[in-house]
BAVORO-341744 format. One record per atom (N, C-alpha, C): residue in one letter; x, y, z. Coordinates in pm, whole numbers, plus 50000, padded with zeros to 5 digits. Last residue first. Layout:
<pts>
AXYZ...
</pts>
This chain:
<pts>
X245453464442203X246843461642279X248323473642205X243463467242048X243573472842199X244903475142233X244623447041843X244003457941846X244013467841974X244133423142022X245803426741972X245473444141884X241563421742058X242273422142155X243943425942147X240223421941801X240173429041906X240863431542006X241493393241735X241713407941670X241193422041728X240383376541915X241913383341952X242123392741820X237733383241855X237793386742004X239363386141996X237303367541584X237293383241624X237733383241723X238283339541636X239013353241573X238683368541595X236153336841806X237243334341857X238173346441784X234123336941622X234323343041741X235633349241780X235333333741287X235133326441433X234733334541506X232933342141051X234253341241101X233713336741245X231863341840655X231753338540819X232973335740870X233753370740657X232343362640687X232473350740578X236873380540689X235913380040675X235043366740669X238393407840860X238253393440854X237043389740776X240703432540900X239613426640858X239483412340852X242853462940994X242613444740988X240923439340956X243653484740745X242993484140840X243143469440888X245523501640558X246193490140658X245473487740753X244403516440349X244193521040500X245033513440655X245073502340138X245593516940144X245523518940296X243343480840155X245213478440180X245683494640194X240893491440172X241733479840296X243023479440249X240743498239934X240533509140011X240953497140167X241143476839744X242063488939720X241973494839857X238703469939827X239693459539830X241283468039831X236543481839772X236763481639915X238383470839919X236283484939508X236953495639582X237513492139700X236683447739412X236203467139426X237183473839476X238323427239372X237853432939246X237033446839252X237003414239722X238193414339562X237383420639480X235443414839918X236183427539880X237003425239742X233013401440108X234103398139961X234323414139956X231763400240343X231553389540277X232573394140183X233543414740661X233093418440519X232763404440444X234683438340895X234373423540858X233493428340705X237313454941039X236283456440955X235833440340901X237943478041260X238433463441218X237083463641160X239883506141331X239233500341327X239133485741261X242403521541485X241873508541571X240753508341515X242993541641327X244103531441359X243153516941407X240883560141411X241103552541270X241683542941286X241233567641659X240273561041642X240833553841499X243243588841554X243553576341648X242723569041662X241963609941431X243143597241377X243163586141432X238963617941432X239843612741530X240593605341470X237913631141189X237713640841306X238493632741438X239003618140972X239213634140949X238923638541110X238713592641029X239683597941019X240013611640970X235403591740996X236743586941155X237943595041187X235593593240739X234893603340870X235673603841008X236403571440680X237083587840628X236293594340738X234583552440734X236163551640804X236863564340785X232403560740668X232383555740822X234063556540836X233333551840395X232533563140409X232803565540560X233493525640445X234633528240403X233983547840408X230753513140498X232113515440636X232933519840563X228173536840428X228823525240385X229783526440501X225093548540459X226613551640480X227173536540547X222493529440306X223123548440354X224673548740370X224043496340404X222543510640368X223073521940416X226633482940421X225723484140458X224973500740374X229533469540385X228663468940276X227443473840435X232013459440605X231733472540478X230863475440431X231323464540971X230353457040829X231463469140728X233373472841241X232363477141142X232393470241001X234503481241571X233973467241431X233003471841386X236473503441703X235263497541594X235413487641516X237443506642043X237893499141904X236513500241825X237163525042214X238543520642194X238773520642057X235373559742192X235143540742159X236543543742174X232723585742297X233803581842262X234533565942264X229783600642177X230873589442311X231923587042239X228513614642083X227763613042139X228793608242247X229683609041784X229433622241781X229403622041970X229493583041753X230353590141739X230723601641805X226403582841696X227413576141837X228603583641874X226623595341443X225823599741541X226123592641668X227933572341303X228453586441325X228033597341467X226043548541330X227313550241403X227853567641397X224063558841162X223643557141329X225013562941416X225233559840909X224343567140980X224073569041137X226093528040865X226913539640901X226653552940977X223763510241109X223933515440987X225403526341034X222833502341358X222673493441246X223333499641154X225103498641680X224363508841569X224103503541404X225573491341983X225173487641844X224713493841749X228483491042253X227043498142183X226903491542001X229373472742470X229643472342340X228143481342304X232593466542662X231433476442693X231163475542518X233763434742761X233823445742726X232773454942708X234403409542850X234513419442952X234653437042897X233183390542726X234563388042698X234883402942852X230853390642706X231193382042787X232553379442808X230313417342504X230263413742630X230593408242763X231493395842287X232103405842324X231873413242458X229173381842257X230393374842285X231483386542338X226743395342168X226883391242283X228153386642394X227753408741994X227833418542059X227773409342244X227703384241830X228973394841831X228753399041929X224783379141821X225713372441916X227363374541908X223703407541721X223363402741913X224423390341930X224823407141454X225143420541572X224833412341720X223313387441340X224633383241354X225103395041452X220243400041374X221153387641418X222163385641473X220803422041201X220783424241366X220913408241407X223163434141005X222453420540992X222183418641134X224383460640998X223123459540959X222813444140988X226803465141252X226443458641163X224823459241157X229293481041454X227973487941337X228533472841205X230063484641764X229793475341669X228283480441546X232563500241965X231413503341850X230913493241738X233853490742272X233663486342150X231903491642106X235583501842524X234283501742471X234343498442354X236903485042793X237333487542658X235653487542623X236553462843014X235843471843031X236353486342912X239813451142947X238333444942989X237723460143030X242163445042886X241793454942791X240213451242854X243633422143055X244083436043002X243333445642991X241993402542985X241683409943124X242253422443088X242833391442753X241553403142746X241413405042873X246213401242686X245093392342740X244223398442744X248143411042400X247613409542511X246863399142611X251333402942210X249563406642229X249273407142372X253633401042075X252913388742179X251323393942186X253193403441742X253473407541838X252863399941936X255043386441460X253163391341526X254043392641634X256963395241160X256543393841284X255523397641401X256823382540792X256163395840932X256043390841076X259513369240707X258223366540723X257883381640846X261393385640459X261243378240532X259533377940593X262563379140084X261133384440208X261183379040320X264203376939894X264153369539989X262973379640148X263673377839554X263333382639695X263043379139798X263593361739360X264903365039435X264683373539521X261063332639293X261463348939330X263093351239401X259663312339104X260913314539145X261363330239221X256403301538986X257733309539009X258613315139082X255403268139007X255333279039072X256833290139053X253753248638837X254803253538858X254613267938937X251933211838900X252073227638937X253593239538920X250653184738714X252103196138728X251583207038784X249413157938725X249113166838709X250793179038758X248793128838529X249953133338606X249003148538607X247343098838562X247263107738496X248263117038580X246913064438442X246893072038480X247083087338455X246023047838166X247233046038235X247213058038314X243653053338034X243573033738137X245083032738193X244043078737863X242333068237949X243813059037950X246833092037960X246493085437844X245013081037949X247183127338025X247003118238106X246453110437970X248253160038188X248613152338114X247853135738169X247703193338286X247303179838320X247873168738182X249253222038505X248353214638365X248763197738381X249073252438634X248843240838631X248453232438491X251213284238721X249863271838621X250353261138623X251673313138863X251823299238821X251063294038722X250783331239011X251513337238898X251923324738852X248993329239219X250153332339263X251283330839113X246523328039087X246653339339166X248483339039220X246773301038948X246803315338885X247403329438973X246743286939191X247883285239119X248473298439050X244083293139253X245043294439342X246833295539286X242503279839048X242153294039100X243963297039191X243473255839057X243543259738947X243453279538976X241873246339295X243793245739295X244493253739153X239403250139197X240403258039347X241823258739351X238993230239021X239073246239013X239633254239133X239433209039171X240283213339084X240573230339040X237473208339363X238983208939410X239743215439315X234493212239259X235403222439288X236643223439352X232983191939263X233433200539145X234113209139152X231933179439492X231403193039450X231553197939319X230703144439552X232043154439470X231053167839452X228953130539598X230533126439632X230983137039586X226383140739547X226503136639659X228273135039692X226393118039206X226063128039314X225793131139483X229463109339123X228153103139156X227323116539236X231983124138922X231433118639027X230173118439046X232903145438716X232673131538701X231873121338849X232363174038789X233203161538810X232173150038739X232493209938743X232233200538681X233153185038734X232393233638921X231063223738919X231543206238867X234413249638753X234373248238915X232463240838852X236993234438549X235873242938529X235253238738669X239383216738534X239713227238608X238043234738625X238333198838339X238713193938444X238553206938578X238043201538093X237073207438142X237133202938298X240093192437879X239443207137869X238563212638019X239153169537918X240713172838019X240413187237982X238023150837792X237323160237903X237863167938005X238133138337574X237123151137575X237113160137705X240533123437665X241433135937604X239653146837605X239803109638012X239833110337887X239593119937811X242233101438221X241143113338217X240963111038031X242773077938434X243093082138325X241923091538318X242563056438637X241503054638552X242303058638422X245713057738798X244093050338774X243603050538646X247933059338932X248133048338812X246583044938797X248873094238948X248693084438983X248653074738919X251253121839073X251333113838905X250293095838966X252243152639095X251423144539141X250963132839043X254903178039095X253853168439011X253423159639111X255793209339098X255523200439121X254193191939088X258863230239025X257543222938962X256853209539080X259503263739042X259533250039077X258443243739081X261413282838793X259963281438839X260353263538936X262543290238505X262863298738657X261833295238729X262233276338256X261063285938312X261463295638467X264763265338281X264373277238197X263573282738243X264763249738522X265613261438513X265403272138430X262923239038738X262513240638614X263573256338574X263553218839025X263963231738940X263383229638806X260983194739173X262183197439081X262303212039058X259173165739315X259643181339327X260473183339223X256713140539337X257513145439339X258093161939289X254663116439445X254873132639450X256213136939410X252763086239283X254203092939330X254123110539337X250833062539392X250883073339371X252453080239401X248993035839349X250273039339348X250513055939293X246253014539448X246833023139400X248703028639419X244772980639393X246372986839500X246562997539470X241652982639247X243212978539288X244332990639364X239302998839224X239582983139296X240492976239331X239023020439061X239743010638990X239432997439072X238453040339272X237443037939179X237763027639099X241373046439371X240003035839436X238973032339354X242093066539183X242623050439176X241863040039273X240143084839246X240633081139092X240843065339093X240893092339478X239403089939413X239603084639270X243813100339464X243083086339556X241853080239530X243513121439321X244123112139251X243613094539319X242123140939472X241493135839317X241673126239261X243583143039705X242333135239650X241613132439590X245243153939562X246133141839619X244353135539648X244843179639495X245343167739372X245153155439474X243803186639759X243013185139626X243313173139537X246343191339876X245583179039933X244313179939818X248063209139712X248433193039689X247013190239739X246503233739800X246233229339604X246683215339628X246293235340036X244733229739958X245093225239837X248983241240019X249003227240131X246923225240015X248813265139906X249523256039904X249653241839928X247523278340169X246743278439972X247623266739956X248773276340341X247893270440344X246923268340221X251153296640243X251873277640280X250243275540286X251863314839989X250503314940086X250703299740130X254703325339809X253713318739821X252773314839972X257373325739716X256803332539772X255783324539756X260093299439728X259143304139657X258043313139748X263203288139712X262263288939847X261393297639690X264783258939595X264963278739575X263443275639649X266083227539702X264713235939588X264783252939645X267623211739776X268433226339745X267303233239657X266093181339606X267023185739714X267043202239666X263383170839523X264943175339482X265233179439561X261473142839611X261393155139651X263473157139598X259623119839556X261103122339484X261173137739499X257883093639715X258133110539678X259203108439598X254963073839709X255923076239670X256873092839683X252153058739886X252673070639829X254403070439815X249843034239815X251223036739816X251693049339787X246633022739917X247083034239808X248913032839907X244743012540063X245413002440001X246583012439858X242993024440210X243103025240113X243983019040013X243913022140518X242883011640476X242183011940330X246293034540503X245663023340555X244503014340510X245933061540469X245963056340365X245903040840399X245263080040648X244203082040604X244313069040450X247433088640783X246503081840841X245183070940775X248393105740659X249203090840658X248073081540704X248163129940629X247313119540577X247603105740525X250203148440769X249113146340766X247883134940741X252153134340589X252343128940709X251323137540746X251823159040349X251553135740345X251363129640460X251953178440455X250813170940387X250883160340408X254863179740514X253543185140604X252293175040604X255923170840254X255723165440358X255143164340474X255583199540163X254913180640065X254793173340157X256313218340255X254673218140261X254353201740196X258773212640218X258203209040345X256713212240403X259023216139924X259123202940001X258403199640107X258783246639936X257683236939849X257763223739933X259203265940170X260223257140087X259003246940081X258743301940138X258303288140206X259103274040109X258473337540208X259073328740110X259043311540197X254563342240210X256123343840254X256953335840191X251633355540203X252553350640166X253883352940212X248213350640289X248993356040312X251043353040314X245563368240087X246573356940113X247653364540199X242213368340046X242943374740107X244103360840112X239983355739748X240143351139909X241503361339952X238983349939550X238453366339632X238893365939761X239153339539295X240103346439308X239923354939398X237133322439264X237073331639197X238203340939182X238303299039454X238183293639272X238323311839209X237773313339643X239073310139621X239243308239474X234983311639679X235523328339664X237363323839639X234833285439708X234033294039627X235093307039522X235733279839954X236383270139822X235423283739689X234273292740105X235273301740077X236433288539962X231763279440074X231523294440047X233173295739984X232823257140162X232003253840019X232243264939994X233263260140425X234523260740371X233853260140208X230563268640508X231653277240475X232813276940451X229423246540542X229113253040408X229863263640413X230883233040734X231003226540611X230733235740496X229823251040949X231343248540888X231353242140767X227593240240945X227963255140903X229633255740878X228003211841036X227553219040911X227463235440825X229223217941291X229953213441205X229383213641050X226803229241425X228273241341384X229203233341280X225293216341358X224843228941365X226073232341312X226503194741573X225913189541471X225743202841366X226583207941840X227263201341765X227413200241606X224013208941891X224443221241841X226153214941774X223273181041926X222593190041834X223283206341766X224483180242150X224943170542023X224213176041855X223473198242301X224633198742277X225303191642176X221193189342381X220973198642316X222583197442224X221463161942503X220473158942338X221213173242295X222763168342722X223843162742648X223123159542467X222283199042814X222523189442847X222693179342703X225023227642862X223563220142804X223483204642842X226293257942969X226153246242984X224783238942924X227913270842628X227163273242757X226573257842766X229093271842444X229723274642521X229113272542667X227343266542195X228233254342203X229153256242363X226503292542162X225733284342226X226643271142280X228473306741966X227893308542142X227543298942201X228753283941766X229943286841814X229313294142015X225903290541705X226173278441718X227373279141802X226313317441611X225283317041734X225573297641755X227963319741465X228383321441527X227743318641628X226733298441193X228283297541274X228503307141415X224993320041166X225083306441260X225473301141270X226323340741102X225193340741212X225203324841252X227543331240861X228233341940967X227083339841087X225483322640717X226053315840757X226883323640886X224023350440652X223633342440740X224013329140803X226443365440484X225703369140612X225043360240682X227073346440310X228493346040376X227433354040523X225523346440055X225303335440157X226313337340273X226553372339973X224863366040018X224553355840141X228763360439893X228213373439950X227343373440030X228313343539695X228923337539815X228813349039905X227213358939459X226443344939566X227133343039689X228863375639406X228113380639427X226963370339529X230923356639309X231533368139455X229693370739478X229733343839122X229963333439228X230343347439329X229763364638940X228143358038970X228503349839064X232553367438902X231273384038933X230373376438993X233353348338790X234013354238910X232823362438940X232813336538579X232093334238663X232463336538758X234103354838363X233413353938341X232303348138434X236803346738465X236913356238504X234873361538474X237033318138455X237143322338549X236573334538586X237143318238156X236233311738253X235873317438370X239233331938079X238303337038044X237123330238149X240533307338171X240973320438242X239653328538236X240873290637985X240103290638117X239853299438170X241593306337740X240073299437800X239623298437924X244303305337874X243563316437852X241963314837794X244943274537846X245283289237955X244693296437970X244283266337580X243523260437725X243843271737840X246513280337499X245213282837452X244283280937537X248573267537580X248473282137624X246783289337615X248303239637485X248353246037608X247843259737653X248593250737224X247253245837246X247443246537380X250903259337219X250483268537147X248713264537232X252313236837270X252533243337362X251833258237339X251443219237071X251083215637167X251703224837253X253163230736881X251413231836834X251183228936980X255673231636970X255263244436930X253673239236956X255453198436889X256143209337076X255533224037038X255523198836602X254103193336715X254603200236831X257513211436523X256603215136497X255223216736633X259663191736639X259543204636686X258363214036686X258773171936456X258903171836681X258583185336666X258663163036192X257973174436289X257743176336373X260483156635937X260283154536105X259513165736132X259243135235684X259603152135702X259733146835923X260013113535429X259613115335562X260213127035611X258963102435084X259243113735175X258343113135301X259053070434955X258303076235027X259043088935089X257983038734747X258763050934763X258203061034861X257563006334782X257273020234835X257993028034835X255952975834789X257202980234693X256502993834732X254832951034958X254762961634927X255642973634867X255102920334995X255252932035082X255362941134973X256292893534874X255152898035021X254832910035046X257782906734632X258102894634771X257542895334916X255752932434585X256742928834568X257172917634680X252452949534526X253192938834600X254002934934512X252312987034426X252402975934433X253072960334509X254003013834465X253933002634311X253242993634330X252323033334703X253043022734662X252403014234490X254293064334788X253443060934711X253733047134690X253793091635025X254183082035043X253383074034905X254823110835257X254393115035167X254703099835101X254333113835671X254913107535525X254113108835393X256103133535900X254433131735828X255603124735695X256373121136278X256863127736116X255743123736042X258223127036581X256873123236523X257113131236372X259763102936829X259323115036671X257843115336642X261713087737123X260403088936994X259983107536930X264423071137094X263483085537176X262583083437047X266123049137008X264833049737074X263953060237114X268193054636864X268193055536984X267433052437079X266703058736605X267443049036631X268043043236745X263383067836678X264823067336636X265633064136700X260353059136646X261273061836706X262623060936624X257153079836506X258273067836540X259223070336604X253953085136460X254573084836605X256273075136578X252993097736165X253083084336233X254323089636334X250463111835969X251423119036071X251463104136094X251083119135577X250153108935706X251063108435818X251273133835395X251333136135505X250963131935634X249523112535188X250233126835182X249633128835326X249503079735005X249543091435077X250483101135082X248503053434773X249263066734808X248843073234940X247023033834733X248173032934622X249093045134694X244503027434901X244543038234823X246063041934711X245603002334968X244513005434934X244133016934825X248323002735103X247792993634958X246772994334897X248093026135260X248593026135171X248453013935059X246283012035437X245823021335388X246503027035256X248102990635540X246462986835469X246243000835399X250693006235651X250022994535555X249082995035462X248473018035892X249273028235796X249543019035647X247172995336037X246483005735918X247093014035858X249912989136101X248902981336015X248082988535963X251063005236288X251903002736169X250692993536066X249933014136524X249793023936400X250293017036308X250582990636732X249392993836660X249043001736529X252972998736831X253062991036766X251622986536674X254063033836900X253093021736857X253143012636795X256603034236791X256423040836855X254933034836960X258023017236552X256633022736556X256743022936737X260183007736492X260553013036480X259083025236510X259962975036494X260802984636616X260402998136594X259292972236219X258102972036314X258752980436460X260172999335993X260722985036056X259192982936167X260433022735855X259163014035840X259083002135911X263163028935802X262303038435891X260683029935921X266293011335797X264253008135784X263743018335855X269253007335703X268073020135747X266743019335709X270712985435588X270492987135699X269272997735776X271342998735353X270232985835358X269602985535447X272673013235328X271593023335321X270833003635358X275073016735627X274593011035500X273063016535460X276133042135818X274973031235771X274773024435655X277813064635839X278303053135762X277633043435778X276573079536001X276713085635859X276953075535783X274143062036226X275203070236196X275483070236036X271143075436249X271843069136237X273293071336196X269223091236331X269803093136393X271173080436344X266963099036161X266543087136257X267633084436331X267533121936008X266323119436081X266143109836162X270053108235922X270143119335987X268873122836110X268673092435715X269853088535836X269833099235964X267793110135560X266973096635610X267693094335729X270143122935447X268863131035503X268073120035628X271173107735303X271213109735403X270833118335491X268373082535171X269063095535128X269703102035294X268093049335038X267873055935176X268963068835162X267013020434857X267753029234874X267323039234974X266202997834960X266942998734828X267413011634799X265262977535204X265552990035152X266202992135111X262612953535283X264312957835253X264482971335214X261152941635580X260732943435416X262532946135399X261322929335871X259482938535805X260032944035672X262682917636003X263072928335960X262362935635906X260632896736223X261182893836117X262052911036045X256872906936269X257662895236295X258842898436166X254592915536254X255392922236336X256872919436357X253132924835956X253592919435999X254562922336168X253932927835613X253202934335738X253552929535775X257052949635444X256332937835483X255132943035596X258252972935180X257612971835394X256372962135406X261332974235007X259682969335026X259452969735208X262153006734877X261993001434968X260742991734901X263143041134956X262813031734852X263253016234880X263023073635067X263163059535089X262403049934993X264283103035212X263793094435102X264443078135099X263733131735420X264443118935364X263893109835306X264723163135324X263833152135379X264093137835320X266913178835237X265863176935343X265623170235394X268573166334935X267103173234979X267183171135139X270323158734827X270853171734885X269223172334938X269953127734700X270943133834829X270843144634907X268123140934555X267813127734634X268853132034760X270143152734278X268473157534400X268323151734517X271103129134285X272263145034346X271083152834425X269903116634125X270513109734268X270743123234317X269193130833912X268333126134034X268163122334188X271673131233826X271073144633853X269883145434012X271733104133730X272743103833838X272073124133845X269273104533548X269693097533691X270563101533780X270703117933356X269153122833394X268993112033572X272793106133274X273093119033306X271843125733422X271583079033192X272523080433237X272913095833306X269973092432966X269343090533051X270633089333232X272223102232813X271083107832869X270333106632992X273063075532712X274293086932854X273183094232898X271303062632640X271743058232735X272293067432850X270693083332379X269523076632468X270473073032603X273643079132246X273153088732323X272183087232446X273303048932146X274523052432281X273963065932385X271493050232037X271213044832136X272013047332242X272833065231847X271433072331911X271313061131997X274993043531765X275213057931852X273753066031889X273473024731639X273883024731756X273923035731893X271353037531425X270963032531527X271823026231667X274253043331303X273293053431354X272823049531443X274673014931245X275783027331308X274973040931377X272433009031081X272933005731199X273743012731282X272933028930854X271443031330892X271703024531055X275523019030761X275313032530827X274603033330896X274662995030657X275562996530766X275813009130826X272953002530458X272432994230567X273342994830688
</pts>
């Protein structure tokens, strides 16, 4: 009997160290892992230290930044402080008493410092213990992860759009084309007429004429900009003093908008190549997207601009950050897409964004948008950094058109309209102007007389102007030099390649008068 006990001691003794051995192994696991482990009750509640913690691996510490010599009591990853949101912490709770468990449930927290995380928890509960919830649980960090996914999904949105772009580039060049000949006409025959004496019904009328043709040709060339078809012309320019250009532009304009503009322009910003009037459309876009935004609210708006180095990217950034509505996350995909606004019909084209979006691209940049619904929304432009200090091209004084008066000008355009009040203006300017509808014709002029200067259409029947211009230039060089070429769209053809090879000057439809007659005239000169 006293053996049979003795036995039953020492197998108990064993049982003990065993287990004894099988724990402290556990602990050693616990310690050396990764990820950090927590054992624990997590009260609800907002109020009060929110539960206890019984044990905490320094892994745990590490993740939340605490220091090495924390008590493990002390380390609540579950605390209410400690939610990032103070909202996520109750259904995370509820859900775990419900279902007894989770796996990988992502929660927004902060560490100990306060910067905020983001981590997935593996997570199982025993049951209620002194109010609250008895929980063992693995917490993994995944900042880094999510920065990768969200800079992966960025990029993604990048090249969607892009695809966008490039997919309604062909069918918008090909419309704005179209429409660029007969606006060209009455912009210009409005622009004639507006010159001569009238009396005061006709004149308010033609008035009226030209400022709507204007209107649809800044629509046309917001168009051909979104597509990428507009001609630039770039130099190195200091971002700032296009910010300020702008604003004190439309100082005017904030008075009775009850809107506050803010800057935080950086000092010593690296000059950037770039087109200063593309530039100046992409802010005054944002800047009225953002004003339309925060008026639509009813209250005081508040808008800040500000500048900075972006050293890694080598790039300077600038943001536009208002306090309205907020863009909500369905529809920030679709912000930049040219049609699409939110606006009433009648208020909005749909097309600032995409313009500033078009524009950004073309100068080797991007734009992107950040924004919670009901706390406003920031938008970022970065623009890259060049060490080529370019200087700007110098224009020559030019002439006067008495100078160059009785100068014969060859005007070959098929759209006879828009030819009689060109030809008319040019006339009145003091010059000699023959008309020939087609490439065809013009050669045969050619042939017949001799010209200062040619203005010539690219796109016309039978013999094209780039056809018209090799001809030129096999049988008079010097004629070549002095031709000027107007055109609805050249991006993405031949004729686009075949204008920079030739260093011809061009302008294109619809255009001023005015412009033609001193491109003619510095031409001559």
């Amino acid at each position: 009997m006293v053996a049979r006990s003795k036995a039953i001691r020492t197998g108990s003794r064993k049982r003990v160290a065993s287990r004894s051995r099988h724990t402290a192994a556990l602990a050693r696991l616990v310690e050396s892992v990764r990820e950090g482990a927590f054992v624990g009750i997590i009260k609800p509640g907002t109020e009060g230290a929110g539960g206890s913690t019984h044990a905490a691996n320094p892994a745990l510490k590490t993740i939340f930044g605490y220091p090495a010599d924390t008590p493990e009591s002390e380390v609540a990853p579950f605390a209410p402080e400690r939610f990032a949101d103070p909202m996520a912490r109750a259904p995370f709770l509820d859900r775990l008493a419900v279902e007894g468990s989770l796996t990988d449930y992502l929660l927004r927290l902060r560490r100990f410092d306060g910067s905020p995380m983001w981590v997935e928890v593996t997570a199982r509960s025993q049951g209620k213990s002194r109010g609250g919830l008895r929980v063992e649980a693995l917490i993994r960090d995944i900042s880094a992860r999510r920065r990768m996914d969200d800079q992966s999904r960025d990029l993604y949105q990048q090249l969607i759009q892009a695809e966008k772009m490039a997919a309604l580039g062909q069918t918008i060049s090909g419309v704005a084309h179209e429409l660029n000949n007969p606006l060209a006409t009455i912009l210009s025959w409005a622009e004639r007429l507006s010159t001569k004496p009238l009396d005061e019904g006709v004149r308010s009328g033609i008035e009226v004429i030209l400022g709507e043709a204007e209107r649809a040709a800044r629509i046309v060339r917001n168009l051909l900009t979104f597509a990428r078809k507009r001609r630039s012309t770039r130099a190195m320019i200091d971002l700032n003093q296009i910010v300020s250009d702008t604003l004190a532009r439309r100082t005017y304009d904030q008075v009775p908008t009850r809107i506050t503009i803010n800057t935080a322009l950086a000092s010593g910003l690296p000059p950037v190549l770039a087109d200063a009037h593309q530039l100046t459309q992409v802010l005054l876009n944002l800047l009225t997207n953002a004003e339309q935004a925060m008026l639509s609210m009813g209250d005081n708006g508040n808008l800040v601009v500000r500048t900075w180095v972006d050293v890694e990217r080598d790039a300077v950034s600038l943001e536009v950050t208002d306090n309205g509505p907020g863009i909500p996350s369905e529809i920030q995909s679709k912000i930049f897409d040219p049609f699409f606004t939110t606006k009433e019909v009648g208020h909005g084209t749909g097309l600032g964004l995409a313009v500033a979006y078009a524009i950004v691209q073309e100068h080797g940049g991007r734009i992107r948008v950040s924004s919670t619904p009901g706390h406003g929304a920031t938008f970022v432009v970065e623009l890259p950094v060049s060490g080529d200090e370019r200087s700007v091209p110098k224009v020559s004084a030019g002439v006067s058109m008495e100078a160059v008066q009785g100068a014969r000008v060859l005007l070959v355009e098929d759209e006879r309209s828009l030819a009689a009040v060109v030809a008319e203006s040019l006339v009145a300017s003091g010059l000699v102007v023959d008309h020939a509808a087609d490439g065809e014709e013009a050669l045969s002029r050619l042939r017949q007389n001799s010209y200062d200067v040619v203005v010539c259409d690219l796109k016309m029947p039978r013999v094209d102007g780039m056809t018209l211009y090799r001809a030129i230039a096999a049988t008079t060089p010097a004629l070549a030099r002095r031709v000027i070429f107007v055109t609805g769209d050249v991006a993405g053809t031949d004729a686009e390649r075949f204008l920079e090879d030739s260093g011809c000057r061009w302008l294109a439809k619809p255009f001023r008068l005015g412009d033609l007659l001193r491109a003619v005239r510095e031409t001559l000169g």
